[in-house]
C-alpha positions, 0 to 999 in steps of 0.5 A: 478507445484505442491506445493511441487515442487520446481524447481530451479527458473530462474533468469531474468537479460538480454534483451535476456532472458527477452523477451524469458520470456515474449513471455513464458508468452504470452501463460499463462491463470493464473501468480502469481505476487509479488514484492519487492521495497527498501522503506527502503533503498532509498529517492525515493524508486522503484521496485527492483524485480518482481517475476513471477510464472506460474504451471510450473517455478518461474521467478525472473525478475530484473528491475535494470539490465533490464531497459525497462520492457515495454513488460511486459505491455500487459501481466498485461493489458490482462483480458484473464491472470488473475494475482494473489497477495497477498495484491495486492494493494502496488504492483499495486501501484508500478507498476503503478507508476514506470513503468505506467502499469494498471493491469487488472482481478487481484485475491488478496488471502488476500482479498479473505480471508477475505471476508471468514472471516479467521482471519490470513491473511498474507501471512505467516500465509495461507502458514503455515496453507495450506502448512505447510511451516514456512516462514523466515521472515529475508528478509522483510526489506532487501535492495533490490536496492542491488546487488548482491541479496543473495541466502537466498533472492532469495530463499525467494523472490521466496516463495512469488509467488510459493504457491499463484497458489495453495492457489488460488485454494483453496480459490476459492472453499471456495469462491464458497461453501460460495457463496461469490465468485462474491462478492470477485471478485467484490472487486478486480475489485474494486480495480484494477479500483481504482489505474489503473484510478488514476495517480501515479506520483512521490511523490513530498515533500510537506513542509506543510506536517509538520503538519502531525507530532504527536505533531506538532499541540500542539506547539506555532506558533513559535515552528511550524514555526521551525519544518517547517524549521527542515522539509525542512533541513531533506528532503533536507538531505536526498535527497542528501543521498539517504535515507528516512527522517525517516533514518536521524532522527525521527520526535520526534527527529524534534519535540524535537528540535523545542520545545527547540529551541537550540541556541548553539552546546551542547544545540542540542546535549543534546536535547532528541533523539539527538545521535551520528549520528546525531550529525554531522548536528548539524550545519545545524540544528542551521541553520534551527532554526534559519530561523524558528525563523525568518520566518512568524509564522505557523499555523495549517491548520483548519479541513474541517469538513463534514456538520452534515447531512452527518456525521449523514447519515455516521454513522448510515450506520456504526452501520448498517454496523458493525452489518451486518459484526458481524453476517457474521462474517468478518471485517466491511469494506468486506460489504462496504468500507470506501470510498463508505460509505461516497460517500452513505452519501454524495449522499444519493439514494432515489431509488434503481436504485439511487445506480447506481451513487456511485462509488464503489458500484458494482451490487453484493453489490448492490443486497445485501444490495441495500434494507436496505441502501436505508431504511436506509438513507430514515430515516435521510431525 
């Protein structure tokens, strides 16, 4: 299928159809993979819809009408299919968390165009650049636990798989003409192998979590332990509605009311972001006031802060690592990433063959830069 073809999509919501699609699959060296998932909608959000590409037809699959999506799951698991994304990373994340499935030989189009250095990396943006097609952006918050979908939604849904086949072909020969597409590769296997070896159950609430509010460390012991009470009142509201926390009311709203600590109705109702709909848990929320006024006092958890040698170690790796990704001219973290860095920090290699212990460091980087981090290191020992 061609990038100015565009073939009516075939809509996926019966058992029938569904293995039909997954035994078309089966004979499919390359699928363009995208999903979308109703995070602003849902207390618990879930995967709603999962499109499909092949060089030939646009699939979108609906989990909701379908249930058992098992079938599926050789397809994502074989390395002989490679699956391309575009930020691939929440996807996998959905994917294993929802329906357990590990995806193997994964091609991230945003990586790769990063380890080029583009700077316009959405999705958006590549296909107006390569396609010249403007992407209507309407849908991105739409709910898609809904049903029935619209049109307009289908038709956009269905964009965030048509294009990635070509635009991965073009990315590949930059890749290529750069000589940077091992590297590339390397990082999608990377990250495959970091949330595929990783369990993804579903989130659990945390009430400790309060303290993760902007603010909520500036409070006196007592205010905290009435955020802590106006954090559980609002998870257990919006739990019973099904929607997001954030959908019941802000977490300034919740820092507000725990500075003032209201006693009354209209003492609630003129707190600082306190509006008409939210008005009608004002009793429920003098309830939560009043047992954190009751509860043991809070305080905030104390930082583990990481011992000097090892921040040290940290960040000379990090000045060498921005000077490097300056003259490549590419975000600081396509040399290395974060998470690497510290694991370099804190299991600093004396030899080069030491590198083979850092989880995250592949042999591309480690041909590459092997040499000057090992220098590096050896000069804070």
């Amino acid at each position: 299928m061609s990038s100015v073809e565009m073939k009516p999509w075939i809509w996926i919501d019966a058992a029938q159809t569904f293995r039909a699609l997954v035994d078309e699959l089966s004979a499919h060296t390359r699928l363009a993979v995208d999903t979308e998932s109703n995070s602003l909608h849902a207390y618990r959000e879930r995967v709603c819809l999962i499109q499909l590409s092949t060089t030939h037809q646009d699939y979108l699959i609906d989990p909701l009408a379908i249930g058992d999506l098992s079938p599926l799951e050789p397809i994502f698991a074989n390395p002989n299919i490679e699956k391309i994304f575009h930020a691939a990373e929440y996807d996998l994340i959905c994917l294993r968390r929802d329906f357990g499935w590990k995806v193997t030989r994964i091609f991230d189009t945003m990586i790769a165009a990063r380890t080029l250095g583009w700077t316009q990396l959405g999705l958006g943006s590549l296909l107006e650049t390569h396609f010249g097609l403007k992407a209507d952006k309407r849908h991105q918050r739409a709910n898609w636990g809904a049903r029935p979908l619209t049109p307009d939604q289908l038709a956009y849904a269905r964009l965030d798989t048509h294009y990635l086949l070509p635009l991965r072909d073009q990315l590949i020969e930059e890749l290529k003409s750069n000589n940077c597409h091992d590297e590339a590769q390397e990082e999608f296997d990377r990250l495959s192998r970091l949330i595929g070896n990783n369990h993804f159950a579903l989130p659990t609430f945390d009430p400790e979590n309060f303290w993760r509010i902007s603010g909520a460390r500036d409070l006196t012991s007592r205010q905290a332990a009435i955020l802590r009470e106006l954090f559980i009142y609002r998870d257990s509201a919006a739990r019973q509605m099904n929607r997001p926390p954030f959908k019941v009311m802000n977490d300034n709203v919740l820092l507000a009311l725990a500075q003032t600590e209201p006693k009354t109705l209209d003492e609630v109702k003129k707190t600082e972001g306190v509006t008409g709909s939210i008005q009608r848990y004002v009793k429920a929320l003098l309830e939560a006031v009043e047992r954190g006024r009751r509860s043991p006092l809070c305080h905030p958890p104390r930082n583990e802060r990481e011992p000097d040698e090892i921040v040290g170690r940290y960040e000379m790796l990090r000045k060498w690592r921005k000077k490097k990704a300056q003259t490549r001219g590419v975000e600081a973290d396509v040399i290395i990433p974060r998470d690497v860095m510290w694991s370099l920090a804190r299991r600093p290699p004396h030899t080069r063959d030491d590198l083979h212990l850092i989880n995250g460091l592949g042999p591309i980087r480690r041909e590459k830069y092997g040499e000057e981090i090992v220098a590096i290191l050896q000069q804070n020992q």
